[in-house]
N, C-alpha and C positions, 0 to 999 in steps of 0.2 A: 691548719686551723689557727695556729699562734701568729703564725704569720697575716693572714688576713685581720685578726683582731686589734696585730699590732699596727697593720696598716689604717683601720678604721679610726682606733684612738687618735694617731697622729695626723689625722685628717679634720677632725672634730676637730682637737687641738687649734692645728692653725685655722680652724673656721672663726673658734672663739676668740684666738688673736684677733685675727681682722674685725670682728666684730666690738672688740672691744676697742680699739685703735680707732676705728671710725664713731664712734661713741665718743671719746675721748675728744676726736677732732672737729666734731659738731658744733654749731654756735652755744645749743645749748652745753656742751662741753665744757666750753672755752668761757662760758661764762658763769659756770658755777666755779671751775678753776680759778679764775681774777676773784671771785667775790671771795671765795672761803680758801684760797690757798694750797687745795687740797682735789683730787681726783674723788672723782662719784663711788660709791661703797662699790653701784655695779659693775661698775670699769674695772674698778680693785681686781672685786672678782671675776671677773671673764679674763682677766690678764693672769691671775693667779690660776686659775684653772683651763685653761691653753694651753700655759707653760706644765702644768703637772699631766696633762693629758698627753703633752709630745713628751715627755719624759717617759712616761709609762708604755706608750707605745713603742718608741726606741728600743725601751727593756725589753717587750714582748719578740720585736724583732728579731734582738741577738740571743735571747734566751733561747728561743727555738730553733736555734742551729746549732745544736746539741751535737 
């Protein structure tokens, strides 16, 4: 069961990578980037929580080979 959960996290994970990534690479993207210097709060977030989500999956993974 750890194992399954740990595979679903890190599936979600890189979902929100790519999602966040194609957000990011979008006109609208690209053009709040030039004007304000700075990446979308939600880009932030979907990059920050991707990367915690394959983290935490990863963990699930090797925890459960006890």
């Amino acid at each position: 069961m750890r194992t399954l959960i740990g595979i679903v996290l890190m599936v979600t994970g890189v979902l929100l990578l790519v999602f966040g990534y194609q957000k990011a690479e979008s006109l609208k993207g690209q053009l709040h980037r030039i004007v304000t210097s700075s990446t979308d709060n939600k880009t932030t977030w979907m990059y920050v929580g991707g990367a915690s989500l394959c983290v935490a999956g990863v963990f699930q993974l090797y925890s459960g080979k006890k």
